[in-house]
C-alpha positions as CSV (number, residue, x, y, z in Angstrom):
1,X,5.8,15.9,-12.8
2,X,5.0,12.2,-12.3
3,X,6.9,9.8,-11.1
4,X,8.0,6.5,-13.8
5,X,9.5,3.8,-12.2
6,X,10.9,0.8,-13.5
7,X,10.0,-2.1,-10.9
8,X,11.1,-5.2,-12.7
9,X,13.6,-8.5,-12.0
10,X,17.0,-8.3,-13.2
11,X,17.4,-10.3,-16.7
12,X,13.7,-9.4,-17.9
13,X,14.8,-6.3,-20.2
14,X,15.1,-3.6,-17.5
15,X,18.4,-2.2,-19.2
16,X,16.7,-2.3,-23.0
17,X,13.7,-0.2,-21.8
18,X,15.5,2.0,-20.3
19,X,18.0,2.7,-22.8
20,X,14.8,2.6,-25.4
21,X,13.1,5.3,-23.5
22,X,16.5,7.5,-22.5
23,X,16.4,10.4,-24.4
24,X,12.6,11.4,-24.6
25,X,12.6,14.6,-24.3
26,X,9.4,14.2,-21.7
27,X,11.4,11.9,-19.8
28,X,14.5,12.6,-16.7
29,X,16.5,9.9,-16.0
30,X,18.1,9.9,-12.6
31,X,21.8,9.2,-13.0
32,X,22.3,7.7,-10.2
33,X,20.3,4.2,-8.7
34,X,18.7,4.2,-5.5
35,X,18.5,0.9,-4.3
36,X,14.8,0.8,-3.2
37,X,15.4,-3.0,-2.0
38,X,18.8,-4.3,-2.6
39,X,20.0,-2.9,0.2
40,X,19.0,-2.0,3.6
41,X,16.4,-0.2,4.6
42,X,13.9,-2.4,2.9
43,X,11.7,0.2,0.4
44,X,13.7,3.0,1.2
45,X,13.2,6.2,0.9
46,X,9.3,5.1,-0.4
47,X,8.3,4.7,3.0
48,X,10.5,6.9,5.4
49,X,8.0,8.8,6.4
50,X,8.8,8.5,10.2
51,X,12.8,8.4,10.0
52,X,14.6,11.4,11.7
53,X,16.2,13.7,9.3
54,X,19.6,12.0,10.8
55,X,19.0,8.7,9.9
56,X,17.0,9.7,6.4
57,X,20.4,11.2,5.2
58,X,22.6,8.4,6.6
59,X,20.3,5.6,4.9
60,X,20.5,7.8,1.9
61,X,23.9,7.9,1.0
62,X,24.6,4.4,1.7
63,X,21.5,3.3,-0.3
64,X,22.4,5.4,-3.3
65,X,25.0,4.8,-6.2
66,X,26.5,6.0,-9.1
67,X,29.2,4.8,-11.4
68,X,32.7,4.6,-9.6
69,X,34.9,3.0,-12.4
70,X,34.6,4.3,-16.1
71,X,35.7,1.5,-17.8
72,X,34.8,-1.2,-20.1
73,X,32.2,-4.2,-19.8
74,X,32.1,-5.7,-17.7
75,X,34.9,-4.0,-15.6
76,X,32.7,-0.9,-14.8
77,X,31.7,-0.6,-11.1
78,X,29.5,1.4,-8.8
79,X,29.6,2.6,-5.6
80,X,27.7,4.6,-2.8
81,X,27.6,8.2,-2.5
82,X,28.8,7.5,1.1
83,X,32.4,6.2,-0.2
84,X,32.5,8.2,-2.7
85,X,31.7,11.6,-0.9
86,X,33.0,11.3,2.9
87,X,33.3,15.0,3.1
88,X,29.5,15.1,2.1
89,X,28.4,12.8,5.2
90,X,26.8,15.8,7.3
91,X,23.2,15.8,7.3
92,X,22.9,19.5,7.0
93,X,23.2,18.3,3.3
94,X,19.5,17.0,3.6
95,X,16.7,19.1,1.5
96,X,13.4,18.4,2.6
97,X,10.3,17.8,0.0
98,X,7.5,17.1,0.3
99,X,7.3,13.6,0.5
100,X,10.3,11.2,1.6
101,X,11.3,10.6,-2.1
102,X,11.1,14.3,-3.2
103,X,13.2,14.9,-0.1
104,X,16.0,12.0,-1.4
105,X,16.1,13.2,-4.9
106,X,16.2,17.1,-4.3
107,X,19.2,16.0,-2.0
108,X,20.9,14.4,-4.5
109,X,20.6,16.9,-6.8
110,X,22.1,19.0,-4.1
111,X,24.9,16.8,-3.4
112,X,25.9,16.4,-7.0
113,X,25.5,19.8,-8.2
114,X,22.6,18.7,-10.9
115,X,20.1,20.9,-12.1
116,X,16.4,19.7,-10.7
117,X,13.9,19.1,-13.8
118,X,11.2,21.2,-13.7
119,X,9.6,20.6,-17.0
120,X,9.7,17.1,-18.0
121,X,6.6,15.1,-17.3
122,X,8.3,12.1,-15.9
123,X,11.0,11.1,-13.2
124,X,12.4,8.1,-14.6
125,X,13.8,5.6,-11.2
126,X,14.9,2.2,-11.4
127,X,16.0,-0.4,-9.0
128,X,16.0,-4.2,-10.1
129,X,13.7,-6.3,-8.1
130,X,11.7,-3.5,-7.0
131,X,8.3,-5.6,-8.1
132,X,9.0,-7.4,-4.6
133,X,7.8,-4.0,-2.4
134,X,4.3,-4.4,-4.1
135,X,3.2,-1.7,-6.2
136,X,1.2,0.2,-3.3
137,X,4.3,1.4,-2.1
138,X,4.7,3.3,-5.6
139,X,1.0,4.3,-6.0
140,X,1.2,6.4,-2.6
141,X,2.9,9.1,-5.4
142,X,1.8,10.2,-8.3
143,X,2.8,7.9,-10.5
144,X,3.0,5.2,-13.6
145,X,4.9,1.4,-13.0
146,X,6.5,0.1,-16.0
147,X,7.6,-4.0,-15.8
148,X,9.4,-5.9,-18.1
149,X,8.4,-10.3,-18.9
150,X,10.7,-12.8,-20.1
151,X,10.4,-16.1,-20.7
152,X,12.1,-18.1,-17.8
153,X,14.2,-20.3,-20.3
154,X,15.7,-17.2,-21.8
155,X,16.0,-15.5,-18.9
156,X,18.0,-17.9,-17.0
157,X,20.4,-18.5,-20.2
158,X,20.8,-14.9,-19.8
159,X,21.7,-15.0,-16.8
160,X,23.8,-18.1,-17.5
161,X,26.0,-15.7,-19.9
162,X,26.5,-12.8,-17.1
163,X,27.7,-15.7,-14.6
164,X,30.2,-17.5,-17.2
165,X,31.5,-13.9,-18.3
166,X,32.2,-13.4,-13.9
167,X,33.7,-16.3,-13.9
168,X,35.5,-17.6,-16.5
169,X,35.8,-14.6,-19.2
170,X,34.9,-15.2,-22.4
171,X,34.2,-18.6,-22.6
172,X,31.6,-20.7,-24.3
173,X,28.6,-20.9,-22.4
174,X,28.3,-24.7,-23.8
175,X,31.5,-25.5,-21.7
176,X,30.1,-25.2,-18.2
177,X,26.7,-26.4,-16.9
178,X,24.7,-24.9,-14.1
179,X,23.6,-26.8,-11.1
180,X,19.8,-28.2,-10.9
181,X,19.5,-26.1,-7.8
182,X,20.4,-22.7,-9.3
183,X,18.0,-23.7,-12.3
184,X,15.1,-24.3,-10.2
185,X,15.9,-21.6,-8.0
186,X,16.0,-19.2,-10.6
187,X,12.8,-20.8,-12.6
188,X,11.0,-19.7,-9.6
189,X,12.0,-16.6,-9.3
190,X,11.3,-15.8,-13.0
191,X,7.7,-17.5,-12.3
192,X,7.1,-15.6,-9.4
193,X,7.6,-12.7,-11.2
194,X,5.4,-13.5,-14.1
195,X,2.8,-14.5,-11.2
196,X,3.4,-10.9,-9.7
197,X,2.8,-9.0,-12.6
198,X,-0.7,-11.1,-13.5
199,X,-2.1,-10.1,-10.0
200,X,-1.7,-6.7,-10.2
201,X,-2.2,-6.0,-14.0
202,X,-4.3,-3.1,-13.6
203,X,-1.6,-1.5,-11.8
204,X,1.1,-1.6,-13.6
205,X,1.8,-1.9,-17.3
206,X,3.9,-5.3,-18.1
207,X,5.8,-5.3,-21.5
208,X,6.6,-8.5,-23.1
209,X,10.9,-8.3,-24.0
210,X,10.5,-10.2,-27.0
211,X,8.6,-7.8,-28.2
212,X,10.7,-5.2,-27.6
213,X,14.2,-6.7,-28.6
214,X,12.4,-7.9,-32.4
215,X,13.1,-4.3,-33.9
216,X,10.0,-5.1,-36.4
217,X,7.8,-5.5,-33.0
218,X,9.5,-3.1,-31.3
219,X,7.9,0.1,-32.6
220,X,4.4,-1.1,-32.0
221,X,5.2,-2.3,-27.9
222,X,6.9,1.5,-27.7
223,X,3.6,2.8,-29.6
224,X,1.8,1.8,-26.9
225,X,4.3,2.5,-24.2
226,X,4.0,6.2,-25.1
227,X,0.5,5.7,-25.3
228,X,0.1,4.4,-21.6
229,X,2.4,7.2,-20.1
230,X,0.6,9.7,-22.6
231,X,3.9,11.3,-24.2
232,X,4.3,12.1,-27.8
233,X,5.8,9.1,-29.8
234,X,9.2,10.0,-31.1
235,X,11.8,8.0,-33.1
236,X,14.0,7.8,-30.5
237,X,12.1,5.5,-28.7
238,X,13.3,2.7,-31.5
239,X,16.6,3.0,-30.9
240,X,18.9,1.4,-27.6
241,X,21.9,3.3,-28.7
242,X,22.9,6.1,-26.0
243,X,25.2,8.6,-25.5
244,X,26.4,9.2,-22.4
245,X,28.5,12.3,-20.7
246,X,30.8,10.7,-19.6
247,X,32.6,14.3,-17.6
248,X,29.3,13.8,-15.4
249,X,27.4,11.0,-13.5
250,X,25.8,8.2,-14.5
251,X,24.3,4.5,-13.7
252,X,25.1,1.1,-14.2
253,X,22.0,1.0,-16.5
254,X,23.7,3.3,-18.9
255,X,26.8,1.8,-18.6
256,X,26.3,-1.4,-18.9
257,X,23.8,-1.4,-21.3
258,X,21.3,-4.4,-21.9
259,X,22.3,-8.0,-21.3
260,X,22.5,-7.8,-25.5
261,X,26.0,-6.9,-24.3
262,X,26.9,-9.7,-22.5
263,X,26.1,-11.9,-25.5
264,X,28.4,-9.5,-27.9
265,X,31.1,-9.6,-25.0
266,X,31.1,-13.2,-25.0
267,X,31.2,-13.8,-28.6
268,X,34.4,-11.8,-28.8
269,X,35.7,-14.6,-27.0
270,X,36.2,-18.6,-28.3
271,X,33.1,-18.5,-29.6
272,X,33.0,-19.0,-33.5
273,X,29.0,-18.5,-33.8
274,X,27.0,-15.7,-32.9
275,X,25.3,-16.7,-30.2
276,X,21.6,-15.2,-29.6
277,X,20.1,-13.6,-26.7
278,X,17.3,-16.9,-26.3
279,X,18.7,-20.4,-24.9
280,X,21.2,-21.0,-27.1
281,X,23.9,-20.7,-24.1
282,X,21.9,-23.6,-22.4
283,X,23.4,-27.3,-22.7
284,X,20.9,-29.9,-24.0
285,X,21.0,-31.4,-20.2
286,X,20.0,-28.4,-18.9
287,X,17.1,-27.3,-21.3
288,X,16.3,-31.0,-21.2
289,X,15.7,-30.3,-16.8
290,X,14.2,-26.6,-17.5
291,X,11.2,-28.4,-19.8
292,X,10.7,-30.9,-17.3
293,X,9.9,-28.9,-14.1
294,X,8.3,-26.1,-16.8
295,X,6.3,-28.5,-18.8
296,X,5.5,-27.9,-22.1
297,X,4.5,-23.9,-22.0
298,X,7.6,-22.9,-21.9
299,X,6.9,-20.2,-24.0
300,X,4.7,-18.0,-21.4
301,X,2.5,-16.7,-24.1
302,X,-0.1,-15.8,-21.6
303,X,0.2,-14.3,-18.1
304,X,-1.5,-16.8,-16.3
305,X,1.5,-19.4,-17.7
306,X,3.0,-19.0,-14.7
307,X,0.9,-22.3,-13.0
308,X,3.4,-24.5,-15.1
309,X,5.6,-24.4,-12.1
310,X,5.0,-27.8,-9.5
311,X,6.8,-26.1,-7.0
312,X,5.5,-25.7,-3.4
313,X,7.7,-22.4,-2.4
314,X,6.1,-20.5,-5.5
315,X,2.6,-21.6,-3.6
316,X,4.1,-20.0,-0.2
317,X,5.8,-17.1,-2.0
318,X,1.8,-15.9,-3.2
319,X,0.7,-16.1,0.5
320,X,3.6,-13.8,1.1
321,X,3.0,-11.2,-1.0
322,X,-0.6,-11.2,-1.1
323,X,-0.8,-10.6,2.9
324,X,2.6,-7.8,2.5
325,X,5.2,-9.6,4.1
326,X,7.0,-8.2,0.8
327,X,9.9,-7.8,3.3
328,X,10.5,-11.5,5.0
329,X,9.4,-12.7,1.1
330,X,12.7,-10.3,-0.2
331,X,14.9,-12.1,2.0
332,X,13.6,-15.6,1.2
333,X,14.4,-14.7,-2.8
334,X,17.5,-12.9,-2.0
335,X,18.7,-16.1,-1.1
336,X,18.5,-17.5,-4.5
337,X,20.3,-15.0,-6.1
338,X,23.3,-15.9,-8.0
339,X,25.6,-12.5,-8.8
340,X,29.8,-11.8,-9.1
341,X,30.3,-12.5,-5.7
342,X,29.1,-16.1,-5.4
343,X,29.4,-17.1,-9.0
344,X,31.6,-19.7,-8.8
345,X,29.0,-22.0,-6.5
346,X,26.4,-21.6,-9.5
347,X,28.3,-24.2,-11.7
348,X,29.1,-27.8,-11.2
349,X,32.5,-29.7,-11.9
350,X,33.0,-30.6,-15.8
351,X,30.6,-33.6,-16.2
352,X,28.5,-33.2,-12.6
353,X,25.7,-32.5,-14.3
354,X,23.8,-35.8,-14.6
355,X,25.1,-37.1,-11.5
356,X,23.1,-33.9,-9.5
């Protein structure tokens, strides 16, 4: 069995191609998210090798998650196998592999009583913003990297939609503006990862979303999906819509499905028109900013698009990456990230915008 892991940035399709894959028979999907690199250790358990079993299992359980509150969007919420299973905190609990990985995964089968695959070819893992560790750290297994691309204008309008819904419910998008600063910090990080995925191309296999949310596209990109992971092609890799036990475990990529669902949670709201999944949530000011430090090729047609970015961190963030210091680089784009808890500083005061 071969490892599959999903090492793309948050808003680029991570949840579609998931849910597009979930279900082939070939296929396991871990119910549960490790967080490779949103939390502490950095590229854990990847590259554990020389952790004691003690601190392995600690870092473990307070780097893995499953879904905690079975509710609706966006009211569903996760938490760590630590909180969630005190009585389980003894690391006699720990079964060794034979790699660091295969030792996390066989324990959380342990912990949570699931039945360990034995005859799929793949183990499907997923943790957003994974593409930061470098793919190295995935090719020491056996292994194939999927990544997701999005245009930057549509992927900040999406995430746009996921702040206004943490914020201020179902409201119009139109109603609020988002500062310059979060703009431009979050153009760079969709650049970067654009840039990432163009210097290691032979690595890993980078799917375009647009492709896969047009369902007349969409069975062609999964054609060749199937093709690169050499799996039988099968109809249910045309369809997002999942079931999910919902008497066993489960993660937020399940749950919360694709950020589709933010657009169809906002709608239910004040909004008369259907609003799309592009830039439609954008205001005129703020596309009108987005095209000026983008330029004109703001549809990223090509990989190498990712030069329309005048910005001299994107120039340090390469250096970063291409001499490994993936970790001080995390840190540094951390920083920029915009998420529930510090939503409210993302948006300006009603008519700021101009005067930024």
């Amino acid at each position: 069995m071969k490892y599959l892991f999903i090492d793309s940035m948050s808003r680029t399709g991570t949840s579609l191609l998931y849910q597009l894959l979930f279900g082939h028979k070939e296929i396991y999907f871990a119910p549960f998210r490790i967080q490779f690199v949103c939390s502490k250790p950095f590229g854990f358990p990847l590259n554990a090798a020389r952790m004691d079993k003690e601190n392995f299992f600690h870092a473990l359980m307070h780097k893995t998650t499953i879904i905690d509150k079975k509710g609706l969007w966006p009211d569903i919420t996760t938490e760590t196998l630590a909180k969630l299973f005190p009585h389980k905190l003894d690391p006699k609990n720990l079964i060794l592999g034979d790699t660091p990985l295969e030792s996390a995964i066989k324990t959380i089968h342990h912990l949570l009583d699931l039945e360990f695959p034995e005859k799929t070819s793949y183990y499907c893992l997923h943790d957003d913003h994974s593409y930061m560790l470098g793919s190295q750290v995935f090719l020491q297994y056996d292994c194939k990297i999927l990544t997701t691309l999005r245009n930057p204008i549509d992927m900040i309008a999406s995430k746009k939609n996921m702040l206004v819904m943490y914020v201020y419910g179902q409201k119009n998008p139109h109603n609020f503006s988002l500062k310059k600063r979060v703009l431009r910090d979050e153009a760079l990080r969709a650049v970067f990862s654009w840039w990432v995925a163009s210097y290691e191309r032979e690595k890993k296999y980078p799917i375009i979303f647009s492709a896969l949310k047009n369902k007349q596209t969409r069975p062609k990109e999964m054609q060749k999906v199937a093709e690169y992971l050499n799996i039988s092609y099968d109809s249910v890799l045309e369809s997002e819509a999942v079931e999910i036990n919902k008497e066993g475990y489960y993660n937020e990529l399940l749950a919360n499905g694709s950020s589709i669902s933010t657009i169809e949670y906002l709608s239910r709201g004040e909004i008369k028109q259907q609003i799309s999944n592009k830039s439609d949530s954008l205001t005129l000011e703020e596309l009108k900013y987005l095209q000026e430090i983008l330029s004109n090729e703001v549809e990223f047609l090509s990989l190498d698009s990712w030069r329309v970015l005048q910005d001299t961190r994107l120039e340090a963030w390469i250096k970063s990456y291409q001499t490994k210091k993936t970790e001080e680089l995390f840190m540094q784009y951390s920083a920029l990230n915009y998420g529930r808890a510090n939503a409210k500083d993302a948006f300006v005061e009603a008519g700021a915008f101009l005067l930024e």
